[in-house]
N, C-alpha and C positions, 0 to 999 in steps of 0.2 A: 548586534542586538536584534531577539526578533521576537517583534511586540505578541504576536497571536502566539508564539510557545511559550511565552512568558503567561499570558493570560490562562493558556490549557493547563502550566503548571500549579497553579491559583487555585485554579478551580479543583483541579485532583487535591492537591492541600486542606484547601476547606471542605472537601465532600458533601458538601450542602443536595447537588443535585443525584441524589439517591437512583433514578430511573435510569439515567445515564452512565453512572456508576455500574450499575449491575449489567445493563449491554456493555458497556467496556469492558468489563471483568470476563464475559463470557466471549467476546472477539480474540479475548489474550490469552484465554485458557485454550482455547482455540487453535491459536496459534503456536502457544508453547507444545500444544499435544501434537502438532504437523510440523513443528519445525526440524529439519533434516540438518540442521548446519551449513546449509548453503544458501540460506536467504538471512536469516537476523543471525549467524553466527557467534553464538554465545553469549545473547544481549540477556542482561537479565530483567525478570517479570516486572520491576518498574521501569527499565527504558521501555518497554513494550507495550507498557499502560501509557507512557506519554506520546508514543508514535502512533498510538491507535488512536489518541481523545488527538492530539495533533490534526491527523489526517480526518477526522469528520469531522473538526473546528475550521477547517481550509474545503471540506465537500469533495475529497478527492479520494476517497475508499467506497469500494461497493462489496456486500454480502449478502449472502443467503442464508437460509433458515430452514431447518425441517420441519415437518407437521408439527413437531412437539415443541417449537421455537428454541431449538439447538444449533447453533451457527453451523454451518457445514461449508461454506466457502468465503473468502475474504481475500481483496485483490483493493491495492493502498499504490498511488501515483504519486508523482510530483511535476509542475510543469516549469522549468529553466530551459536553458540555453545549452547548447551542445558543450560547450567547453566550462558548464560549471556541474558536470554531473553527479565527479565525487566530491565536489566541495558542497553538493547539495545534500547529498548523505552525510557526509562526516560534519558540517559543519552548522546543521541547521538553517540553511536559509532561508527566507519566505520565498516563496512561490512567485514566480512569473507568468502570470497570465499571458502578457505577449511576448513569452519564449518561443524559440523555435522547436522547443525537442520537451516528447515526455517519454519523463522516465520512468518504467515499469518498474516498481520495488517489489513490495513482498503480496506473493502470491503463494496462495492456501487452498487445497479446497480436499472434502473426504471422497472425490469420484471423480470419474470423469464427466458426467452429466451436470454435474458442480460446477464442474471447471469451466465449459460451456455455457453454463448462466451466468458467471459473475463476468468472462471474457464480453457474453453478450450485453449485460449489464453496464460494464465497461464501457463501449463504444457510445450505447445511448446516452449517457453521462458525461463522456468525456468526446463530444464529439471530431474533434482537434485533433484525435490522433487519424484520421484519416488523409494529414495531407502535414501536420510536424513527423518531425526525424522521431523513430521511436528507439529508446534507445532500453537497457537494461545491464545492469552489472551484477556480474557471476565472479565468484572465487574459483581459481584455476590454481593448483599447490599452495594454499592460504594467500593467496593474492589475488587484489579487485583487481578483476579487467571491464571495461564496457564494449560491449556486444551490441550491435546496429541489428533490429530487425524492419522487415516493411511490411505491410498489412496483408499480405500472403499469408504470415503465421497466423492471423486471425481466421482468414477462409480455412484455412487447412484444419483449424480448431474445431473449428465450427461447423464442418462437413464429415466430420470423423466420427 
């Protein structure tokens, strides 16, 4: 049981908080308009409303916004332990602050300059990853695998 998704689903139910509602709504539209099938592979527009209000009820998603306050980049983490990485995805677990590993989930953005700020956004945020295992899982012939990267793929991002 996991009290804080239990609470985000509450609160999407009773839709009381209107302001939040509508930045959700535009992170998920967001994402369903980027999604390629290799990051939320065919979750549909309510699990993606609960993993979006999930991940900013835990402070663990960063986004951007264009002049016109249109999302244009969105980058969602989770912090556990190396050997609970897809039980963290498939199974909802809360969050490990004193995990050893974060894992990089879903990643959005319309550019590459996008992609750049929310990467940099990221680090500021989540400073942790500069010395836990970072880890991310990709579907490889409709199967998760998890993929080890080290903070090289950030410089490399980010000098590009």
């Amino acid at each position: 049981m996991n009290p804080l998704l239990q609470s985000v689903q509450l609160a999407l139910q009773n839709a009381t908080q209107k302001e939040a509602l509508v930045y959700i709504d535009k992170v998920v539209d967001f994402c369903i308009e980027k999604e390629n099938g290799k990051v939320l592979n065919g979750a549909t527009r309510d699990y993606i409303q609960t993993l979006v209000a999930y991940h900013i009820a835990k402070d663990t998603i960063t986004s951007e916004s264009d002049a016109s306050g249109n999302i244009s980049g969105v980058f969602m983490w989770y912090n556990c332990n190396e050997d609970e990485v897809l039980s963290q995805l498939n199974e909802w677990k809360p969050d490990r602050k004193d995990g050893d590993t974060v894992l990089m989930a879903s990643i959005f953005a319309k550019d590459k300059q996008t992609f750049k700020k929310i990467i940099h956004n990221f680090i500021i945020k989540c400073p942790e990853v500069s010395y836990k295992k970072l880890r991310a899982v990709r579907y490889k012939s409709g199967v998760q695998q998890v993929r080890s990267y080290t903070t090289k793929l950030f410089r490399k991002i980010l000098t590009q």
